[in-house]
TORKOL-4160 file (C-alpha; in steps of 0.2 Angstrom, whole numbers, padded with zeros to 4 digits, m for minus):
264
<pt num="1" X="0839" Y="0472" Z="0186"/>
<pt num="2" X="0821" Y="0465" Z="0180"/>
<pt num="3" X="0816" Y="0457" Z="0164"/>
<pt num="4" X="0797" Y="0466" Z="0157"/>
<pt num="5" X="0786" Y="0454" Z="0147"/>
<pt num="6" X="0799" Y="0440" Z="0145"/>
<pt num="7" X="0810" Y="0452" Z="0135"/>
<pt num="8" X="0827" Y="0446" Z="0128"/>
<pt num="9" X="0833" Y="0465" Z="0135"/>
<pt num="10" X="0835" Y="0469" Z="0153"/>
<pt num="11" X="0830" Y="0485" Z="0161"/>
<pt num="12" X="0836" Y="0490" Z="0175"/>
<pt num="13" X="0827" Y="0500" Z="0189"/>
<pt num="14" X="0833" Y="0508" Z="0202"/>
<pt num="15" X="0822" Y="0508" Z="0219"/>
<pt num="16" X="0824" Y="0513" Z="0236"/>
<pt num="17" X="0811" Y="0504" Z="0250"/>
<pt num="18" X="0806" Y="0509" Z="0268"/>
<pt num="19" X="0801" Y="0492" Z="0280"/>
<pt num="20" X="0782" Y="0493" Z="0285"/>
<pt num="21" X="0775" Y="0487" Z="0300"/>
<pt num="22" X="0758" Y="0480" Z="0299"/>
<pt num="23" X="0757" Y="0474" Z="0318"/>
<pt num="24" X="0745" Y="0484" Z="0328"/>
<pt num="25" X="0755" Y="0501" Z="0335"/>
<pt num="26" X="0753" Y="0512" Z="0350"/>
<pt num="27" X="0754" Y="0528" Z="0354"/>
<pt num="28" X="0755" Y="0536" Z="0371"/>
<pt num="29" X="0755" Y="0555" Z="0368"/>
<pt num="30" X="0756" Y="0560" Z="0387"/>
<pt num="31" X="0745" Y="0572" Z="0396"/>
<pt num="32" X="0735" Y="0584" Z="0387"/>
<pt num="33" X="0728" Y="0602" Z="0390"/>
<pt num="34" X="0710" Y="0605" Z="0386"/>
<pt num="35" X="0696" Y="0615" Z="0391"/>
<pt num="36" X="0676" Y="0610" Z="0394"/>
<pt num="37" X="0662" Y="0618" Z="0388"/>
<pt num="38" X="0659" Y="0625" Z="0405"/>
<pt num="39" X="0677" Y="0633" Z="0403"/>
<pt num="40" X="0685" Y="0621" Z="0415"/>
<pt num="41" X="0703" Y="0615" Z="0414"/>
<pt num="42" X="0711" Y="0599" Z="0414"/>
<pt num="43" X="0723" Y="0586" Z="0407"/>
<pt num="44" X="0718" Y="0572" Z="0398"/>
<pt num="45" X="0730" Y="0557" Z="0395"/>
<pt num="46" X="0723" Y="0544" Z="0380"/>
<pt num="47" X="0729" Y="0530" Z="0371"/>
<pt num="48" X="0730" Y="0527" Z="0352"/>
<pt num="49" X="0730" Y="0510" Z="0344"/>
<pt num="50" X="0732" Y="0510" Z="0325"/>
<pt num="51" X="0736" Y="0495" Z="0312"/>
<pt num="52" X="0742" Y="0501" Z="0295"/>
<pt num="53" X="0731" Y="0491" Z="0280"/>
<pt num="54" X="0736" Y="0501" Z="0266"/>
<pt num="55" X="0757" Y="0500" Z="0268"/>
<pt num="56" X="0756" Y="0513" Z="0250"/>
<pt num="57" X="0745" Y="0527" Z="0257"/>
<pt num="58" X="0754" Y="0526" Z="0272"/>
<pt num="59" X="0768" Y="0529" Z="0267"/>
<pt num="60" X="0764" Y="0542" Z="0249"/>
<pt num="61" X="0749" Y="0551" Z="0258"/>
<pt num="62" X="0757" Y="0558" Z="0274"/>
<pt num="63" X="0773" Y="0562" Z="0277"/>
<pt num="64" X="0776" Y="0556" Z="0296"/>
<pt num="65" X="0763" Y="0544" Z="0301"/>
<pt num="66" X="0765" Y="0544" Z="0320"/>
<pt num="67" X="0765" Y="0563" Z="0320"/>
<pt num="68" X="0752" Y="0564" Z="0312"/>
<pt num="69" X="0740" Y="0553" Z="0319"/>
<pt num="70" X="0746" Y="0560" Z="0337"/>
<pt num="71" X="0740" Y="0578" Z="0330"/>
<pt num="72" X="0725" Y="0570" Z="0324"/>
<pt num="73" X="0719" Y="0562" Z="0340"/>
<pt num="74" X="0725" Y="0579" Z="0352"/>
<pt num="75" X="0715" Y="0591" Z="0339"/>
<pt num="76" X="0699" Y="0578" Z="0340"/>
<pt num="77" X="0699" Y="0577" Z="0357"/>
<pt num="78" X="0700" Y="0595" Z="0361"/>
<pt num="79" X="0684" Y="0598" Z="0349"/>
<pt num="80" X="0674" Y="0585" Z="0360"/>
<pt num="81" X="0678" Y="0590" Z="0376"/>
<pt num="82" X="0676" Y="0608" Z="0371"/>
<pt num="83" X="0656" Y="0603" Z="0367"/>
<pt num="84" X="0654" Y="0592" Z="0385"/>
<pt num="85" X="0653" Y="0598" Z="0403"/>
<pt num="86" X="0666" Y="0594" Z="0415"/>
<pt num="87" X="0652" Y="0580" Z="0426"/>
<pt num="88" X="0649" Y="0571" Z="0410"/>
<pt num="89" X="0668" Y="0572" Z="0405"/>
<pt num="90" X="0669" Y="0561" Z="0421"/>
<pt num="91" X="0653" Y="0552" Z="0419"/>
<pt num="92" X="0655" Y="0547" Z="0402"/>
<pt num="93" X="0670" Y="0540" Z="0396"/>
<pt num="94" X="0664" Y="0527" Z="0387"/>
<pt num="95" X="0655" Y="0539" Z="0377"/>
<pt num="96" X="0671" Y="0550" Z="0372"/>
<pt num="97" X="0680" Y="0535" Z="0367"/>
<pt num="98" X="0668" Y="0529" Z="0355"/>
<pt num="99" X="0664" Y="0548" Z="0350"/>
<pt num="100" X="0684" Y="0552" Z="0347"/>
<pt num="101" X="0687" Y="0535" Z="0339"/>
<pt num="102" X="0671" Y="0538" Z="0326"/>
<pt num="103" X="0679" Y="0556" Z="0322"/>
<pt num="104" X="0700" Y="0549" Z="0318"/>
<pt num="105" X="0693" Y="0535" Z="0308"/>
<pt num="106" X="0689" Y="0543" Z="0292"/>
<pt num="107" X="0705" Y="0554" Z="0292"/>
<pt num="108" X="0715" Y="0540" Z="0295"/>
<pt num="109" X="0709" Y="0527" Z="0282"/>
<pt num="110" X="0714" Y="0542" Z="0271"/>
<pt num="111" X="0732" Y="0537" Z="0274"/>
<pt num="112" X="0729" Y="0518" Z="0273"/>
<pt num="113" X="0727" Y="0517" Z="0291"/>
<pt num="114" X="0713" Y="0511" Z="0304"/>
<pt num="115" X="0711" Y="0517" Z="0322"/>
<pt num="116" X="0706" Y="0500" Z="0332"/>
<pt num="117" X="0702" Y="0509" Z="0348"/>
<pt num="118" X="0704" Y="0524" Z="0357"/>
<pt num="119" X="0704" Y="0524" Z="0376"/>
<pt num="120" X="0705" Y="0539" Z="0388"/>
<pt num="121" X="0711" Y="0533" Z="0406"/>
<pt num="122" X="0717" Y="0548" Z="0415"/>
<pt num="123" X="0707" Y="0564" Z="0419"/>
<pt num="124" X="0716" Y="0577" Z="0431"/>
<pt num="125" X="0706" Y="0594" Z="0433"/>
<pt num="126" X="0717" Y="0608" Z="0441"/>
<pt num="127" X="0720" Y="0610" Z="0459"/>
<pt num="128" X="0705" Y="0621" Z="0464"/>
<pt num="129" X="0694" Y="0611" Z="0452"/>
<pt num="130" X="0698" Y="0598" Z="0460"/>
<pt num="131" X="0699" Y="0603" Z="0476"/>
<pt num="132" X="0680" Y="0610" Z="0474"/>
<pt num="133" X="0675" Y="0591" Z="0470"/>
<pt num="134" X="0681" Y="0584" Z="0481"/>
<pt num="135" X="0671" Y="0597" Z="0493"/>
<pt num="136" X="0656" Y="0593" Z="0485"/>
<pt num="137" X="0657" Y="0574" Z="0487"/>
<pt num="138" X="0659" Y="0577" Z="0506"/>
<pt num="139" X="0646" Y="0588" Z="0506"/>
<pt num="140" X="0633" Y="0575" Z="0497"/>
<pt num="141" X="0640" Y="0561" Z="0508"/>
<pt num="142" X="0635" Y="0571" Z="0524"/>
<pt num="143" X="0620" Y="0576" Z="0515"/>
<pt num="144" X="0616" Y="0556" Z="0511"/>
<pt num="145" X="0621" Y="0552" Z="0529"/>
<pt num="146" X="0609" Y="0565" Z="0536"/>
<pt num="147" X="0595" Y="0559" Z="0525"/>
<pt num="148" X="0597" Y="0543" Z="0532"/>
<pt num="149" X="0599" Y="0547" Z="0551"/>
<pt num="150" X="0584" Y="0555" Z="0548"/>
<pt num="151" X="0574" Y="0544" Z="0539"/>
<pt num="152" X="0580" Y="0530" Z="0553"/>
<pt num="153" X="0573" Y="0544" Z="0566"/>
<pt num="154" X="0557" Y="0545" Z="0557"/>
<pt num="155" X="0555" Y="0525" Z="0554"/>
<pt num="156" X="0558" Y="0522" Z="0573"/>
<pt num="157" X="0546" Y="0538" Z="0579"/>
<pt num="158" X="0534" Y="0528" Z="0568"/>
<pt num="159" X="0539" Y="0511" Z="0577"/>
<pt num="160" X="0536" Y="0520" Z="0595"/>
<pt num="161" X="0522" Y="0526" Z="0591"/>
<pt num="162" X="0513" Y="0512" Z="0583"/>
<pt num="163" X="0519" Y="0503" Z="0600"/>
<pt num="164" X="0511" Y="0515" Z="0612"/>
<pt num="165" X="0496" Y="0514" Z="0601"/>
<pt num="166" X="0495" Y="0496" Z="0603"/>
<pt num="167" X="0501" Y="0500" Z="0623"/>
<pt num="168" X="0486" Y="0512" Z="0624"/>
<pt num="169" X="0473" Y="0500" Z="0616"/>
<pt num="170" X="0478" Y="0485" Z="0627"/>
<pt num="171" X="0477" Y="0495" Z="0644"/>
<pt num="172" X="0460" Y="0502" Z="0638"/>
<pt num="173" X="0455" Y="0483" Z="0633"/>
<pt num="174" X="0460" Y="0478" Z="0653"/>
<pt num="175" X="0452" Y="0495" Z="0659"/>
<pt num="176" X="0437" Y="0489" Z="0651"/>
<pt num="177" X="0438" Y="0474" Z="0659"/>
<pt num="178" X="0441" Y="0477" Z="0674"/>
<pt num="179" X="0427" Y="0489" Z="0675"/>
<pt num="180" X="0415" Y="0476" Z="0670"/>
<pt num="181" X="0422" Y="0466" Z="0681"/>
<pt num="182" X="0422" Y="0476" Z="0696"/>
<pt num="183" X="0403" Y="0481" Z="0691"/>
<pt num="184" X="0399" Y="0461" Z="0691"/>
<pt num="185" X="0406" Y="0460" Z="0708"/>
<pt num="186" X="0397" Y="0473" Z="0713"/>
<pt num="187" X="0381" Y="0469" Z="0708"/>
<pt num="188" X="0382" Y="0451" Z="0713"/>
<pt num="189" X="0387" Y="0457" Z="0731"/>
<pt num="190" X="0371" Y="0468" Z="0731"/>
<pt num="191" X="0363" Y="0454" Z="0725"/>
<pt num="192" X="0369" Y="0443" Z="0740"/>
<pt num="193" X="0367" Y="0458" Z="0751"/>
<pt num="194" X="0349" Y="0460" Z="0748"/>
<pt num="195" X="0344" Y="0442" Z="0749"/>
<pt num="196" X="0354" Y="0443" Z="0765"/>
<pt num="197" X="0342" Y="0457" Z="0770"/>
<pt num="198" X="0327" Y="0449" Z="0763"/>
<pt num="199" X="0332" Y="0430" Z="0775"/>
<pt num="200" X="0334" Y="0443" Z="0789"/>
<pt num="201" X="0318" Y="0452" Z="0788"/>
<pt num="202" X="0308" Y="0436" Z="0783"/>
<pt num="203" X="0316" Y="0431" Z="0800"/>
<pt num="204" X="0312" Y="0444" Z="0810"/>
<pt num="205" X="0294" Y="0444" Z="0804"/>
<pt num="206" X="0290" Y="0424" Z="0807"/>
<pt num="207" X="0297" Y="0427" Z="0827"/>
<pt num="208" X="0289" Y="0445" Z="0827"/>
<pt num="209" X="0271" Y="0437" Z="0821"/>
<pt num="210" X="0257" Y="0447" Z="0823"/>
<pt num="211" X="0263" Y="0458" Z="0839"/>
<pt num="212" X="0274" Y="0471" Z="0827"/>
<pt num="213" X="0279" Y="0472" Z="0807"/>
<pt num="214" X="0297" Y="0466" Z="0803"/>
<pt num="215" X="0301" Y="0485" Z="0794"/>
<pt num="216" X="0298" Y="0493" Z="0811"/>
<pt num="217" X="0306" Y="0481" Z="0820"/>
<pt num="218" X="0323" Y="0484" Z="0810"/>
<pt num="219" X="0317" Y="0503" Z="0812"/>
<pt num="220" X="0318" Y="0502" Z="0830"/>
<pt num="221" X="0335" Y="0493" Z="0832"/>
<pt num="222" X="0343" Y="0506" Z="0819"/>
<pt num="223" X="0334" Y="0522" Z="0830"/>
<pt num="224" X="0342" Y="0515" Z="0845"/>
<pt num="225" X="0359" Y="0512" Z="0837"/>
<pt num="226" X="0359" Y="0531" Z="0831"/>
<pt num="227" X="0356" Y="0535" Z="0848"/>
<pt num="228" X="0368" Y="0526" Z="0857"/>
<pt num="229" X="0381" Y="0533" Z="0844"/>
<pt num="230" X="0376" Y="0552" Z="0849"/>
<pt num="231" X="0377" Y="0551" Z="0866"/>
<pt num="232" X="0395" Y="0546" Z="0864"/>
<pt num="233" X="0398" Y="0561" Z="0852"/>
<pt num="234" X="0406" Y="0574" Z="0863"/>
<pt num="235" X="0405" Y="0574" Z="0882"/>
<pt num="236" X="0393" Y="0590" Z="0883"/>
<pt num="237" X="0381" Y="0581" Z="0869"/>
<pt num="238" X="0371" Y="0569" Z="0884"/>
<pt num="239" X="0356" Y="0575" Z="0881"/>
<pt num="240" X="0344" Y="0572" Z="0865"/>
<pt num="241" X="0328" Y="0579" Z="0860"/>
<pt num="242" X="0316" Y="0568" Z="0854"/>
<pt num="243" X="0296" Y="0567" Z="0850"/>
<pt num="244" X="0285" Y="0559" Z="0862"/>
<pt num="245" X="0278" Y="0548" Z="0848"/>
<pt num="246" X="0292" Y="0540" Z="0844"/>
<pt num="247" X="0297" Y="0537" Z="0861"/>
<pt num="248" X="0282" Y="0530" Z="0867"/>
<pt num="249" X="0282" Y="0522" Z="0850"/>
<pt num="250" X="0300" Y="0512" Z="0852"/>
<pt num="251" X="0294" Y="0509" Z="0872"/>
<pt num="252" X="0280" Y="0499" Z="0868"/>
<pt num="253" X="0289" Y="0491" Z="0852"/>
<pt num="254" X="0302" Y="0484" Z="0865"/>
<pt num="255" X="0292" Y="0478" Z="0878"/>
<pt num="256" X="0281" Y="0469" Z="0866"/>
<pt num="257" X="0295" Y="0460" Z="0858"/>
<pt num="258" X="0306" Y="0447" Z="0867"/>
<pt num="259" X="0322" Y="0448" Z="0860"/>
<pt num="260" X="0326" Y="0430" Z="0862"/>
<pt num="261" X="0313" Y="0425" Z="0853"/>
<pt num="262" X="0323" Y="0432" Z="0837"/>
<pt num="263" X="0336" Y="0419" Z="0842"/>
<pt num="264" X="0336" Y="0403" Z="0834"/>
């Protein structure tokens, strides 16, 4: 019974009232069948949260809420995967739950309703489907694994041959000198060698004097030398040939010259 306007007459109404739930609901519509623009098939599990604003569309506007918004979210999601490939199904789920969530929003508010968020957590691709990414995963892992065993090949080449580089450049380095000093050597024993010479011929010449020059002195003593050496040669080789100048010559050169005069 209710009283209209403060009337002295009561009327009375008879109404029959449902209990609406204004607390945030979930719906768990299980796993379902869709296909990708690229024609592959799989099954897509999602999550629908919903909070009733109007409690008077919701419950003149549609007959079943829960039904309806379950029907809503499986037709939605179908369309959207139906215009995505299956890599960017997988690589972008953020993008589908914010794409399905902008699409149920406007339908639902029709029935006093808004869709607070949408969230798609499990993708299942058929068995082969499946089966052929998990083969092409391998496959880029061994490809990744190879790229990198042979880029560590290439860097240590690079290191080996930087290091014989340097090896090579340091030997020639010692090479270099070593040669320079084996040439100093060298010309510092000629150097000693020829003032040796130079003391011995000076010698010679100041006990020689006048009676014979120092050169033919040290000529003499080197003809004689030769000589001794090839008579020794060979026991049929005891006779040499030689010119009567320069016999008579090296006679008279010894029997002028003492030789212990050249000792001091």
């Amino acid at each position: 019974m209710d009283v209209l306007n403060n009337s002295s007459s009561a009327q009375i109404v008879a109404v029959h009232t449902n209990h609406v739930d204004m607390r945030e609901h979930l719906i768990d519509f299980g796993k379902q069948h869709v296909i990708t623009h690229d024609t592959v098939e799989m099954d897509i599990d999602a999550l629908v949260y919903f909070r009733i604003t109007d409690p008077r569309l919701a419950v003149l506007e549609i007959a079943n809420l829960p039904d309806a918004i379950e029907l809503l979210t499986q037709a939605s999601l179908r369309n959207i995967i139906a215009s995505m490939t299956l890599d960017d199904t997988f690589s972008s789920r953020e993008k589908l739950n914010q794409e399905l969530l902008f699409k149920m929003r406007p339908d639902a508010e029709r029935w006093g309703v808004v869709v607070t968020r949408v969230e798609i957590f499990d993708i299942q691709p058929n068995g082969e489907i499946k089966y052929a990414m998990e083969s092409q995963i391998k496959a880029e892992r061994q490809r990744r694994a190879m790229v990198l065993s042979a880029d560590g090949k290439r860097q240590a080449e690079i290191i080996a041959s930087r290091g014989q580089a340097a090896a090579k450049v340091y030997e020639a380095v010692g090479d270099a000198a070593k040669f320079v000093n084996e040439a100093t050597g060298e010309a510092e024993a000629k150097v000693f060698t020829a003032e040796a010479e130079a003391a011995e011929i000076a010698l010679i010449k100041d006990k020689v004097g006048d009676e014979c020059r120092a050169v033919d002195y040290i000529s003499a003593v080197q003809w004689l030398k030769t000589l001794e050496g090839m008579t020794r040669n060979g026991a049929d080789n005891n006779v040499v040939l030689l010119p009567v100048e320069t016999v008579d010559g090296i006679n008279s050169l010894i029997a002028n010259t003492d030789p212990r005069s050249l000792v001091k």
